[in-house]
N, CA, C and O atoms as a Maestro MAE file, in Angstrom:
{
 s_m_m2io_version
 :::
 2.0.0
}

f_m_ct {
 s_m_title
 :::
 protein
 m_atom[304] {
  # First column is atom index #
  i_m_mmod_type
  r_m_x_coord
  r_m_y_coord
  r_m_z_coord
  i_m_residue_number
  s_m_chain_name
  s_m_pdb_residue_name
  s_m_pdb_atom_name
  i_m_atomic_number
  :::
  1 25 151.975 331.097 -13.235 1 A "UNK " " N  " 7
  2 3 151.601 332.286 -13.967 1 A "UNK " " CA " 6
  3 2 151.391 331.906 -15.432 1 A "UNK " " C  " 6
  4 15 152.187 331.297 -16.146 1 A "UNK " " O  " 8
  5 25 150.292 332.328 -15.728 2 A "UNK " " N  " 7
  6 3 149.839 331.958 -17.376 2 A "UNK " " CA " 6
  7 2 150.181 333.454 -17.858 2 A "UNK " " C  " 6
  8 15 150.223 334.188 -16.872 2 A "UNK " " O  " 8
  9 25 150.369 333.958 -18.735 3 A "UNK " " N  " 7
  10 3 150.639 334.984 -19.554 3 A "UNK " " CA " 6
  11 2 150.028 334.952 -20.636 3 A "UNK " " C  " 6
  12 15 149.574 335.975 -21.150 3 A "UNK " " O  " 8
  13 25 149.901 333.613 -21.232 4 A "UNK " " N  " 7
  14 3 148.986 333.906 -22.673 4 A "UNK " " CA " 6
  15 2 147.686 334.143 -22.627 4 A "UNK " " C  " 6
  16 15 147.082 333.645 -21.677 4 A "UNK " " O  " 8
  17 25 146.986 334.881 -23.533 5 A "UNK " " N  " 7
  18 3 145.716 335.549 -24.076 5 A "UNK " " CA " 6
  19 2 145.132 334.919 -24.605 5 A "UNK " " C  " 6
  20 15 145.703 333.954 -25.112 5 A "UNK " " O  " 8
  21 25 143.847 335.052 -24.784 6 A "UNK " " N  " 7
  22 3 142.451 334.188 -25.793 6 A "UNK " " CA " 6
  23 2 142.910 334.465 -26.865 6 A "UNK " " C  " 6
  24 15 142.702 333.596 -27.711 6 A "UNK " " O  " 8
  25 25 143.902 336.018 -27.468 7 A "UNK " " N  " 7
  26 3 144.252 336.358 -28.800 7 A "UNK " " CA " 6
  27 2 145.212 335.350 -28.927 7 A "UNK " " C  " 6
  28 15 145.144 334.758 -30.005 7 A "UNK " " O  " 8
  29 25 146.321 334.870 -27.954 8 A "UNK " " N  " 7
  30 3 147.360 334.107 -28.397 8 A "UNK " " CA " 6
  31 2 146.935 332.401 -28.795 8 A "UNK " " C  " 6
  32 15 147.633 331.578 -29.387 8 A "UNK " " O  " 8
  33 25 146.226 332.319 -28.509 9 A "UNK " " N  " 7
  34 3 145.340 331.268 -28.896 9 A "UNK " " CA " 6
  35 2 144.813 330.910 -30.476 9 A "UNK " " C  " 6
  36 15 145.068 330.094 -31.361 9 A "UNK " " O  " 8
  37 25 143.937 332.028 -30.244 10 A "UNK " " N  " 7
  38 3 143.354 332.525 -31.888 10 A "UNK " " CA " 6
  39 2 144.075 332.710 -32.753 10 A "UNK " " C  " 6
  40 15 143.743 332.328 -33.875 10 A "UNK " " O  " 8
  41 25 145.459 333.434 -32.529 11 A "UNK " " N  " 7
  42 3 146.462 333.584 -33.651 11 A "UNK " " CA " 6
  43 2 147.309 332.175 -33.600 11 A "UNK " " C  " 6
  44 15 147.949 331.869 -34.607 11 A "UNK " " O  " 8
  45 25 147.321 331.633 -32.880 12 A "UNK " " N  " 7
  46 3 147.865 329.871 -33.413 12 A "UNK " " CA " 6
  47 2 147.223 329.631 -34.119 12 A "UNK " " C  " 6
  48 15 147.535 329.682 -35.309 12 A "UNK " " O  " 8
  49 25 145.761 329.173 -33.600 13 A "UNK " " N  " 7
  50 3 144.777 328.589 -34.903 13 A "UNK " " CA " 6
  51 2 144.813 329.131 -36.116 13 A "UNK " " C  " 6
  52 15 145.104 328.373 -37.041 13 A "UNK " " O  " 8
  53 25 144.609 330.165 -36.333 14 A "UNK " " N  " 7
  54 3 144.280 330.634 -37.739 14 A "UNK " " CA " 6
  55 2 145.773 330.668 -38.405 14 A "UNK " " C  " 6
  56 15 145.636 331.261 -39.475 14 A "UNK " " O  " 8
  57 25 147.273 330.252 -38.216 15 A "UNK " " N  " 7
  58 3 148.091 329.456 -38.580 15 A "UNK " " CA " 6
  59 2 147.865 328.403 -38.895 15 A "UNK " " C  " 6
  60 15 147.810 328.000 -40.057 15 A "UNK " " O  " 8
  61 25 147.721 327.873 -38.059 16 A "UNK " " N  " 7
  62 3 146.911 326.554 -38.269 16 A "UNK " " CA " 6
  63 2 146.383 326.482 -39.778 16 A "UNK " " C  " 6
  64 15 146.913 326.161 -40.841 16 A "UNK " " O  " 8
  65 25 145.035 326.943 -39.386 17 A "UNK " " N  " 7
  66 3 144.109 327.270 -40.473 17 A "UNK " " CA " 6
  67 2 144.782 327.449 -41.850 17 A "UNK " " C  " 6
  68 15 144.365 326.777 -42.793 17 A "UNK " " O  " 8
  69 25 145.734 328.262 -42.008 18 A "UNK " " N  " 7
  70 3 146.252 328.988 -43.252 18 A "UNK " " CA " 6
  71 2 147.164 327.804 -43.501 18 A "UNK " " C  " 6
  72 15 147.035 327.298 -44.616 18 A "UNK " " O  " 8
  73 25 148.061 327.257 -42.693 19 A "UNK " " N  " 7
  74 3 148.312 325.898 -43.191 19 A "UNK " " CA " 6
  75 2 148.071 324.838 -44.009 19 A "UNK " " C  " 6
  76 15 148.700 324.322 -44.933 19 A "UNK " " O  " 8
  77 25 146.802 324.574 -43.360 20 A "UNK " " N  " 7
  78 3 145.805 323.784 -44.019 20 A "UNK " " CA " 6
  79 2 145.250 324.408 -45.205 20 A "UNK " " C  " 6
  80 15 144.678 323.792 -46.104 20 A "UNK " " O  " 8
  81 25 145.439 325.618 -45.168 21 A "UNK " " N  " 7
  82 3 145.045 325.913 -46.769 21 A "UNK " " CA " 6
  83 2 145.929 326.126 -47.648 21 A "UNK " " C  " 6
  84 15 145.562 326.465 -48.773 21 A "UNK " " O  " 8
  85 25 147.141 325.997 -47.383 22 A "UNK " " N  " 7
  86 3 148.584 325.717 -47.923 22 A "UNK " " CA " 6
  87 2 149.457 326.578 -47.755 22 A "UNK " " C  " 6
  88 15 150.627 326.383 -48.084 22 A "UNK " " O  " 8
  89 25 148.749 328.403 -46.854 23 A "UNK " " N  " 7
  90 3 150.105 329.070 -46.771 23 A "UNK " " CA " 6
  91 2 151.288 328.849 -46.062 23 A "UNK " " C  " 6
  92 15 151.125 328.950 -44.846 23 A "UNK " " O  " 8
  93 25 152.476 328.569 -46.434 24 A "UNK " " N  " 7
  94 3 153.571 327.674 -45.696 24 A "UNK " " CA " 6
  95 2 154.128 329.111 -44.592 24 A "UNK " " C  " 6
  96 15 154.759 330.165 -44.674 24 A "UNK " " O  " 8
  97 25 153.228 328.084 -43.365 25 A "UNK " " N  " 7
  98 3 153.760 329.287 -42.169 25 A "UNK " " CA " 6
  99 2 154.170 328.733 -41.103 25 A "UNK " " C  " 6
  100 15 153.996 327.518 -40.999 25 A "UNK " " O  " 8
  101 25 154.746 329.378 -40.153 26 A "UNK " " N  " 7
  102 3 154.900 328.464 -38.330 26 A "UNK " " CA " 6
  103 2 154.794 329.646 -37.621 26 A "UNK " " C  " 6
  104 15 155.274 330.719 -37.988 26 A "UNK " " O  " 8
  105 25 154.192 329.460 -36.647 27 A "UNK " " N  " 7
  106 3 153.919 329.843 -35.116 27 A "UNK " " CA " 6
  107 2 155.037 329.688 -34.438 27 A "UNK " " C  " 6
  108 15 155.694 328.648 -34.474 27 A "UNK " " O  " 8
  109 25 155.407 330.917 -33.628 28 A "UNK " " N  " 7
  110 3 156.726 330.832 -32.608 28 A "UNK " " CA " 6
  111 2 156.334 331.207 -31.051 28 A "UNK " " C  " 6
  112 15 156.177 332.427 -31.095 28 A "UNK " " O  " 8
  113 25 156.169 330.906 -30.111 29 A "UNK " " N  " 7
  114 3 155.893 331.585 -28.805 29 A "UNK " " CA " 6
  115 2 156.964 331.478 -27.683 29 A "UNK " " C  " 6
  116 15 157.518 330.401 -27.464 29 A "UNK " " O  " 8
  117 25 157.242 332.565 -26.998 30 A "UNK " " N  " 7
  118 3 157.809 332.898 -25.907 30 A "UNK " " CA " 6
  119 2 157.358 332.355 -24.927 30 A "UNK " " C  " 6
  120 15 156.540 331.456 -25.123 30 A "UNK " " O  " 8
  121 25 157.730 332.705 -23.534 31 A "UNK " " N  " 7
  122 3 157.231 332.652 -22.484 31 A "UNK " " CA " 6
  123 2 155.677 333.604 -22.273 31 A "UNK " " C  " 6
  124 15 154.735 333.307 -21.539 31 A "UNK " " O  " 8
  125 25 155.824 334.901 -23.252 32 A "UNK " " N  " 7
  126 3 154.995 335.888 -23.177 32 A "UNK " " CA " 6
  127 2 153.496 335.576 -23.781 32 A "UNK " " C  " 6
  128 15 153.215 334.430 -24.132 32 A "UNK " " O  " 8
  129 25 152.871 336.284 -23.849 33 A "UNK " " N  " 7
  130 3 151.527 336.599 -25.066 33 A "UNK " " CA " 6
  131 2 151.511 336.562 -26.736 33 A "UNK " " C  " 6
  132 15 150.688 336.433 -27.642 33 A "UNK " " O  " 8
  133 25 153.226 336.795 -26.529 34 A "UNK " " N  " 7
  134 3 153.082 337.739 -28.164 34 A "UNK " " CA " 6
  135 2 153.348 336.133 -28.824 34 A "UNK " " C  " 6
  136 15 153.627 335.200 -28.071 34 A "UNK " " O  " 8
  137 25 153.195 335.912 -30.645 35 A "UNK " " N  " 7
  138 3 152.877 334.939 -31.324 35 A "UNK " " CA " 6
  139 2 154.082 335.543 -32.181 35 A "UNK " " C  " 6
  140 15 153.836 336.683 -32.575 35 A "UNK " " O  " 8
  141 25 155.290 335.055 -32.549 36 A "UNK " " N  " 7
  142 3 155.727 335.327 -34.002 36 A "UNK " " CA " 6
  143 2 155.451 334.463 -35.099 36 A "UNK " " C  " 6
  144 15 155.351 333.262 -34.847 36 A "UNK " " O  " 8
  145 25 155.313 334.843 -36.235 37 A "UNK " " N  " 7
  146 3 154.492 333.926 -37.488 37 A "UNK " " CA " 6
  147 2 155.968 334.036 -38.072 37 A "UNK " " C  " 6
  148 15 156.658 335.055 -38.084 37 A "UNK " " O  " 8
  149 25 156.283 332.874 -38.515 38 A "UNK " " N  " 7
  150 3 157.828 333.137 -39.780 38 A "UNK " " CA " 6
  151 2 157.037 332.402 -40.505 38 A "UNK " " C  " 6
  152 15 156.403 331.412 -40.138 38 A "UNK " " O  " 8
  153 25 157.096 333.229 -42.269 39 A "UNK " " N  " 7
  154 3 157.173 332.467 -43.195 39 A "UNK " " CA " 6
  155 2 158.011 332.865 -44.257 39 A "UNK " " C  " 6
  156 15 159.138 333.313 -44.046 39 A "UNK " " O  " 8
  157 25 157.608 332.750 -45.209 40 A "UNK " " N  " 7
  158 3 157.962 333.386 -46.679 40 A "UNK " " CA " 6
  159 2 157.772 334.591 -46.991 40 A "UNK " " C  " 6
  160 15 156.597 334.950 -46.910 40 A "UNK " " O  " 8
  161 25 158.943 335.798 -47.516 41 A "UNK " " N  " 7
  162 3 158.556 336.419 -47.947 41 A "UNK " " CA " 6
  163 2 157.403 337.179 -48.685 41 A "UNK " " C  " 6
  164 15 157.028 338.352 -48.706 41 A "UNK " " O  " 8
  165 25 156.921 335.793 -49.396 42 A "UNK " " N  " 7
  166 3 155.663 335.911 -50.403 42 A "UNK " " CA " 6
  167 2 154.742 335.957 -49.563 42 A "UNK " " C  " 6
  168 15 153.915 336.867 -49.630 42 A "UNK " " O  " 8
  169 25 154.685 335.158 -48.751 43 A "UNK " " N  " 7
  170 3 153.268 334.872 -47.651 43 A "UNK " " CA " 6
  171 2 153.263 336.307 -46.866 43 A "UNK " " C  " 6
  172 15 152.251 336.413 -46.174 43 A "UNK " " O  " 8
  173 25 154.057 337.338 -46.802 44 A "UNK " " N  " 7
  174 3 153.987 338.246 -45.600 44 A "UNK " " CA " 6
  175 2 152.881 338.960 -46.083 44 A "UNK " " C  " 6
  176 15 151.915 338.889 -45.323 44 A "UNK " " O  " 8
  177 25 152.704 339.631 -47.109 45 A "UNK " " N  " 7
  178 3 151.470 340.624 -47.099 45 A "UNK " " CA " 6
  179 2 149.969 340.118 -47.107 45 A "UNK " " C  " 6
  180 15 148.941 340.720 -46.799 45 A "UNK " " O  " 8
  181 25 150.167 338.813 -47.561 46 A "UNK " " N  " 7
  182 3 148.603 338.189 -47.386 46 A "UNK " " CA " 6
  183 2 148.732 337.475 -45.551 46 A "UNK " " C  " 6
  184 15 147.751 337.199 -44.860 46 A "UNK " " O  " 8
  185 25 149.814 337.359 -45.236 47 A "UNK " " N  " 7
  186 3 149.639 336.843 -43.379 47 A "UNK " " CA " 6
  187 2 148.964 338.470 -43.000 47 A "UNK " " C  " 6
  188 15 147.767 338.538 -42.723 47 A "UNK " " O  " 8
  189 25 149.729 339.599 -43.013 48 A "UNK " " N  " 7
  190 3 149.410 340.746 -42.271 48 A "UNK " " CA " 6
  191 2 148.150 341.246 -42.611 48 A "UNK " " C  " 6
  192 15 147.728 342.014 -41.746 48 A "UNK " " O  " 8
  193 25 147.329 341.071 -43.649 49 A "UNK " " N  " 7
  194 3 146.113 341.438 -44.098 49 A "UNK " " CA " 6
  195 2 145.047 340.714 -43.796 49 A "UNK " " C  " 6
  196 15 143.933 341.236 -43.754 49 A "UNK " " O  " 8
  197 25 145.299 339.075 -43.481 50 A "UNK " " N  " 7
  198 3 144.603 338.043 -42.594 50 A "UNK " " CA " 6
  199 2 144.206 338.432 -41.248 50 A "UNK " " C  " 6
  200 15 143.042 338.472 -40.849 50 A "UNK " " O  " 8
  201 25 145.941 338.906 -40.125 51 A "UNK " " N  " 7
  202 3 145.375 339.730 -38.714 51 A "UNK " " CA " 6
  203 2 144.454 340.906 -39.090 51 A "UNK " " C  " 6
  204 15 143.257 340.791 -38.828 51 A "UNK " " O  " 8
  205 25 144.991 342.232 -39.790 52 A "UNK " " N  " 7
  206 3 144.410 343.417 -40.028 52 A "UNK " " CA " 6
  207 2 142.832 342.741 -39.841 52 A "UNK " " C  " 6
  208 15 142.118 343.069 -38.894 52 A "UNK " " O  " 8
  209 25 142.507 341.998 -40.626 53 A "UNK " " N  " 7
  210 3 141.265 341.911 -41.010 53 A "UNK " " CA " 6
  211 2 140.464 341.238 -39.989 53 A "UNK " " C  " 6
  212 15 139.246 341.345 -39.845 53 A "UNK " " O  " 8
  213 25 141.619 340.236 -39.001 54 A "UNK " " N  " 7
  214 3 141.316 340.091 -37.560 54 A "UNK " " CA " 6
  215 2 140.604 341.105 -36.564 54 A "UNK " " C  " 6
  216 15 139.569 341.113 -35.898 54 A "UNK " " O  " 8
  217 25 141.642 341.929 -36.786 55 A "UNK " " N  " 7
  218 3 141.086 342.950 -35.910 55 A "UNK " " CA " 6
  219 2 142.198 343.598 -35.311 55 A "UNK " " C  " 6
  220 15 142.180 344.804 -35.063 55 A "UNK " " O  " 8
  221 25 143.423 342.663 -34.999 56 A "UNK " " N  " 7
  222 3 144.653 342.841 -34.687 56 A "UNK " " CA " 6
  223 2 145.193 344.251 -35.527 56 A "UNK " " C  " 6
  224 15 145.317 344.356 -36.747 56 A "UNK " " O  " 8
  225 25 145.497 345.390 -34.389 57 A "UNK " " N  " 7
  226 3 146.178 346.566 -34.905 57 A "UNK " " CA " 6
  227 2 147.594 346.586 -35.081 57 A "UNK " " C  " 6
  228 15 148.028 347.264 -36.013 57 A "UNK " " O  " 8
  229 25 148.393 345.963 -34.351 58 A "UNK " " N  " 7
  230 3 149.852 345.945 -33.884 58 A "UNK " " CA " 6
  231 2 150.298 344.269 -34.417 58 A "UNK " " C  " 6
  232 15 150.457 343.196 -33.835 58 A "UNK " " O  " 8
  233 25 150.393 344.780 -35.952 59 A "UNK " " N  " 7
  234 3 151.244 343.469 -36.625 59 A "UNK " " CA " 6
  235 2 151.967 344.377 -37.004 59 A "UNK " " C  " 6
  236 15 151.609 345.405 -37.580 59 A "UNK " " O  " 8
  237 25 153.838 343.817 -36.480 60 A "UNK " " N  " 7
  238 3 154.831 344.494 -37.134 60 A "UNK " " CA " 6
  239 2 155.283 342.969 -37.723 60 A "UNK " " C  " 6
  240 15 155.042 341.776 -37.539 60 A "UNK " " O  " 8
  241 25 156.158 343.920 -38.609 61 A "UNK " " N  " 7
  242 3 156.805 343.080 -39.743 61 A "UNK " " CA " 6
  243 2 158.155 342.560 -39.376 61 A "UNK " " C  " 6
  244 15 157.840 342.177 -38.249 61 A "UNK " " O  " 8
  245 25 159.690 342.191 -39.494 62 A "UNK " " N  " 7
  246 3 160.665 342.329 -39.708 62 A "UNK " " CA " 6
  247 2 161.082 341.316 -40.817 62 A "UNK " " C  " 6
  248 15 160.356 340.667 -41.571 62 A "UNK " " O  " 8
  249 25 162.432 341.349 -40.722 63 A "UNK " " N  " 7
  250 3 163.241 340.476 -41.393 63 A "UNK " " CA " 6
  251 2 164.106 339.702 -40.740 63 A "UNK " " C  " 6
  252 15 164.137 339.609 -39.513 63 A "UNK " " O  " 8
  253 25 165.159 338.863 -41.844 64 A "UNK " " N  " 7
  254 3 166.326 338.138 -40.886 64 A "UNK " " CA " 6
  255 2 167.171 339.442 -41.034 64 A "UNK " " C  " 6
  256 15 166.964 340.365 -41.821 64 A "UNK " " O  " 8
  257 25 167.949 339.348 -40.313 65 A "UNK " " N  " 7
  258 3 169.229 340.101 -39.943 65 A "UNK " " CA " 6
  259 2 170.447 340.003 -41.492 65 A "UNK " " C  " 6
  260 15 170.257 339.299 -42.484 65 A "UNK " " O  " 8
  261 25 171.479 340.809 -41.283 66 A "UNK " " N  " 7
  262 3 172.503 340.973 -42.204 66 A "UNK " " CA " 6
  263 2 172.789 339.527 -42.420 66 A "UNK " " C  " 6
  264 15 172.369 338.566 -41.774 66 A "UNK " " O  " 8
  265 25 173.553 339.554 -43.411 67 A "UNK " " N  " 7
  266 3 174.503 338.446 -43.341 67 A "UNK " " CA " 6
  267 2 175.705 338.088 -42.520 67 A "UNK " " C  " 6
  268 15 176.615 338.910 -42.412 67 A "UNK " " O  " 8
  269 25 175.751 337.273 -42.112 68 A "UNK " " N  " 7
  270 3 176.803 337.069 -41.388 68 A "UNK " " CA " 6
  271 2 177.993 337.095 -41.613 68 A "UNK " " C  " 6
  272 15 178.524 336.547 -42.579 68 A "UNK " " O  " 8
  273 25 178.678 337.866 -40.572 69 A "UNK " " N  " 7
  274 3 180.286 338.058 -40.618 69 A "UNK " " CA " 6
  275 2 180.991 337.688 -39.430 69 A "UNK " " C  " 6
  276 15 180.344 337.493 -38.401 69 A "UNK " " O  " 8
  277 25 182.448 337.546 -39.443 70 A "UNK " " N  " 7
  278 3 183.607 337.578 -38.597 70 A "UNK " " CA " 6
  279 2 183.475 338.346 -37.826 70 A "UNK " " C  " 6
  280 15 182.874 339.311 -38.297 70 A "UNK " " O  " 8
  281 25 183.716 338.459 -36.852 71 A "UNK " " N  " 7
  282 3 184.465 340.108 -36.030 71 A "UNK " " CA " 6
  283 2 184.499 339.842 -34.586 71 A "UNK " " C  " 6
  284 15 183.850 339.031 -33.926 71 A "UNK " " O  " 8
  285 25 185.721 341.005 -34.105 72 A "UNK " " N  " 7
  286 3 186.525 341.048 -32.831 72 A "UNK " " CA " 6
  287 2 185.493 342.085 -31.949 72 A "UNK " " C  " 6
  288 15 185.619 342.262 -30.737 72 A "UNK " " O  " 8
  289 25 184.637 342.618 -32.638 73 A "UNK " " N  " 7
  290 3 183.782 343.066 -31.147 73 A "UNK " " CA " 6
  291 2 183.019 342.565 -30.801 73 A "UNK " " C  " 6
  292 15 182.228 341.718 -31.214 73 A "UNK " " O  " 8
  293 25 183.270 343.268 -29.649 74 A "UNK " " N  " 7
  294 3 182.327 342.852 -28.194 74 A "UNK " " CA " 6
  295 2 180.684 342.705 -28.582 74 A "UNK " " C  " 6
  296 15 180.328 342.798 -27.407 74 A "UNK " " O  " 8
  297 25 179.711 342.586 -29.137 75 A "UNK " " N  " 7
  298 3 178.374 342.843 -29.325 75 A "UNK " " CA " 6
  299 2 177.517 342.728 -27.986 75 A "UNK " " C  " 6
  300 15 176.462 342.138 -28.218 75 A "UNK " " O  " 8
  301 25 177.617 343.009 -27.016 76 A "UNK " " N  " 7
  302 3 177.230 343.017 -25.748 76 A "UNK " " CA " 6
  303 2 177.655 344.009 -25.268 76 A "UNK " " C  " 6
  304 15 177.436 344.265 -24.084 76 A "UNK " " O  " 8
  :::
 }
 m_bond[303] {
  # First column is bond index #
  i_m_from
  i_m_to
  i_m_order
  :::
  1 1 2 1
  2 2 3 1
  3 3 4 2
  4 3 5 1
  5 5 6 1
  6 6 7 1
  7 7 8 2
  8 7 9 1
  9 9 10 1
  10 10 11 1
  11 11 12 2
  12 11 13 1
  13 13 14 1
  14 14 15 1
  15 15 16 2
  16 15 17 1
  17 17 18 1
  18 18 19 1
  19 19 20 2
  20 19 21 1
  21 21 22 1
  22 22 23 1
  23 23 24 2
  24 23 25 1
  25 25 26 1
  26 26 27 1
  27 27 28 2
  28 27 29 1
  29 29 30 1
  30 30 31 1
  31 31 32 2
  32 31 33 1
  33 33 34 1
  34 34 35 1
  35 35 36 2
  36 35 37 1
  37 37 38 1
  38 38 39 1
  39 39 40 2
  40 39 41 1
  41 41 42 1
  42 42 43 1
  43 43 44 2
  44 43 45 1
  45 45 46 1
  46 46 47 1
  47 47 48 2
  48 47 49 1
  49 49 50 1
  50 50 51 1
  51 51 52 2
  52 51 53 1
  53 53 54 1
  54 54 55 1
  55 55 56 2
  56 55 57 1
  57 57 58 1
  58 58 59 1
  59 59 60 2
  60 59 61 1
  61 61 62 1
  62 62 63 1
  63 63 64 2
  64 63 65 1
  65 65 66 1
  66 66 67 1
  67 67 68 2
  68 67 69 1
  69 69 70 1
  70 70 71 1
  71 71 72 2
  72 71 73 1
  73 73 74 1
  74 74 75 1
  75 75 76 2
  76 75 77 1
  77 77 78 1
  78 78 79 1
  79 79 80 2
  80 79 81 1
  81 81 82 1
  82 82 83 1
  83 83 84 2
  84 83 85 1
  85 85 86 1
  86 86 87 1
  87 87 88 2
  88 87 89 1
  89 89 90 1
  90 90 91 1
  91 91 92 2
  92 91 93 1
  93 93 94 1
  94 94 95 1
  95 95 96 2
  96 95 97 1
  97 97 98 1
  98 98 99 1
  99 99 100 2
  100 99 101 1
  101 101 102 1
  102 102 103 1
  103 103 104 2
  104 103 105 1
  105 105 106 1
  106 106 107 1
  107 107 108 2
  108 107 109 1
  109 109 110 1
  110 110 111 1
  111 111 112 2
  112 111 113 1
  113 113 114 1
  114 114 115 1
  115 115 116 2
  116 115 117 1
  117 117 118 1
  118 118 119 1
  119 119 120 2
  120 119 121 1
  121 121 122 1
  122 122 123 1
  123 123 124 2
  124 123 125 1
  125 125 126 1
  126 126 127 1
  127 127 128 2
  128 127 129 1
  129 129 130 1
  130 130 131 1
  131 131 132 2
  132 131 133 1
  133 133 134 1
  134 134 135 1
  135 135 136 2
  136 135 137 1
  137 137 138 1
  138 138 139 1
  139 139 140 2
  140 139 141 1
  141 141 142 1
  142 142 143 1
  143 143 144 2
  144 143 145 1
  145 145 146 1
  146 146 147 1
  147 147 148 2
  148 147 149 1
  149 149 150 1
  150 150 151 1
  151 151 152 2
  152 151 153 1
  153 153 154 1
  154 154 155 1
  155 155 156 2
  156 155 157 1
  157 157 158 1
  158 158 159 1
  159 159 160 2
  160 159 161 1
  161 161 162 1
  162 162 163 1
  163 163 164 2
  164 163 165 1
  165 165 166 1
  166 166 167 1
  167 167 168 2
  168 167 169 1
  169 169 170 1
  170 170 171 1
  171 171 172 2
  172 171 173 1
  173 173 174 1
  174 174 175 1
  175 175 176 2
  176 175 177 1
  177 177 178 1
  178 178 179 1
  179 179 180 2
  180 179 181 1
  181 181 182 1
  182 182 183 1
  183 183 184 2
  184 183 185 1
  185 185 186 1
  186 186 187 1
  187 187 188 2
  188 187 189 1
  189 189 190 1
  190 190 191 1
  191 191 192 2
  192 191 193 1
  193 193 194 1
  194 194 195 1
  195 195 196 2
  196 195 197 1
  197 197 198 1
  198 198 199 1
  199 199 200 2
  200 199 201 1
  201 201 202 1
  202 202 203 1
  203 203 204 2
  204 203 205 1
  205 205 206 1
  206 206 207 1
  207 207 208 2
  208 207 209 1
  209 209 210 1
  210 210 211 1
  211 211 212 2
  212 211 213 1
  213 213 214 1
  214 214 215 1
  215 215 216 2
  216 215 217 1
  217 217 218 1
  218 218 219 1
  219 219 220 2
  220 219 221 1
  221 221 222 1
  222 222 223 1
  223 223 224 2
  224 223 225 1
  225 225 226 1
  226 226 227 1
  227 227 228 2
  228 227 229 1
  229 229 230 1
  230 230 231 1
  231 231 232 2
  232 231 233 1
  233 233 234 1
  234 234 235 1
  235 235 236 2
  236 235 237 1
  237 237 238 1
  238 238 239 1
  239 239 240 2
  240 239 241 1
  241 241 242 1
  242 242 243 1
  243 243 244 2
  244 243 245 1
  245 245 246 1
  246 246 247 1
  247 247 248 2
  248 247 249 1
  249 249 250 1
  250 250 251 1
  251 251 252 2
  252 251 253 1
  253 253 254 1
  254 254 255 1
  255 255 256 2
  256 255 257 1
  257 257 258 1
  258 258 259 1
  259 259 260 2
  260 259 261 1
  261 261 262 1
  262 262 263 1
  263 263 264 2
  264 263 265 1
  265 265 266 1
  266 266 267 1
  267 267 268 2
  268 267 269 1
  269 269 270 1
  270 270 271 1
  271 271 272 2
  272 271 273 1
  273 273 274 1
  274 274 275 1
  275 275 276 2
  276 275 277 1
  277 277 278 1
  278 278 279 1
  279 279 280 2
  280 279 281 1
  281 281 282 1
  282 282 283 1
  283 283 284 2
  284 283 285 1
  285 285 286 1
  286 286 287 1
  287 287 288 2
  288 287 289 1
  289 289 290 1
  290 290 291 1
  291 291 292 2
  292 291 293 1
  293 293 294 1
  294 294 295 1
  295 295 296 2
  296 295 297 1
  297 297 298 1
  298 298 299 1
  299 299 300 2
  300 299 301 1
  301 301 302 1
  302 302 303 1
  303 303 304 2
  :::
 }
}
C-alpha cells in the first residue's frame, strides 16, 4: 500500500528547493500523505505563504509543546 500523493512529493521538493535557497527547513513524513515542514520560527510565515501560493488550502501551523516538567500522572 502506497499512501503518498503527487502533492506529497511536490511538497518535499519545494523544501528542497527553499533549502537551496537558504530557508533553513526539514521535511518530516509518516507512514501517511501528510508532509510536516519544521523550521524556524522566522521561516514560518514565508514557508505558509510559499504552500498558500501553491495552491495548498490546509496548512496548519503549530508549535513545540510546554516546557517540560516532572509529574505523577498518568498522561494516557
Amino acid at each position: 500500500m502506497v499512501l503518498w500523493e503527487p502533492d506529497t512529493i511536490h511538497v518535499m521538493k519545494k523544501i528542497i528547493q527553499l533549502i537551496e535557497e537558504g530557508t533553513m527547513a526539514w521535511y518530516s513524513i509518516d507512514t501517511g500523505p501528510s508532509v510536516f515542514i519544521n523550521t524556524y520560527r522566522a521561516n514560518t510565515e514565508t514557508i505558509v505563504e510559499v504552500f498558500l501560493k501553491m495552491g495548498f488550502e490546509n496548512v496548519l501551523v503549530s508549535d513545540i509543546g510546554e516546557e517540560p516538567f516532572p509529574t505523577n500522572q498518568h498522561l494516557f
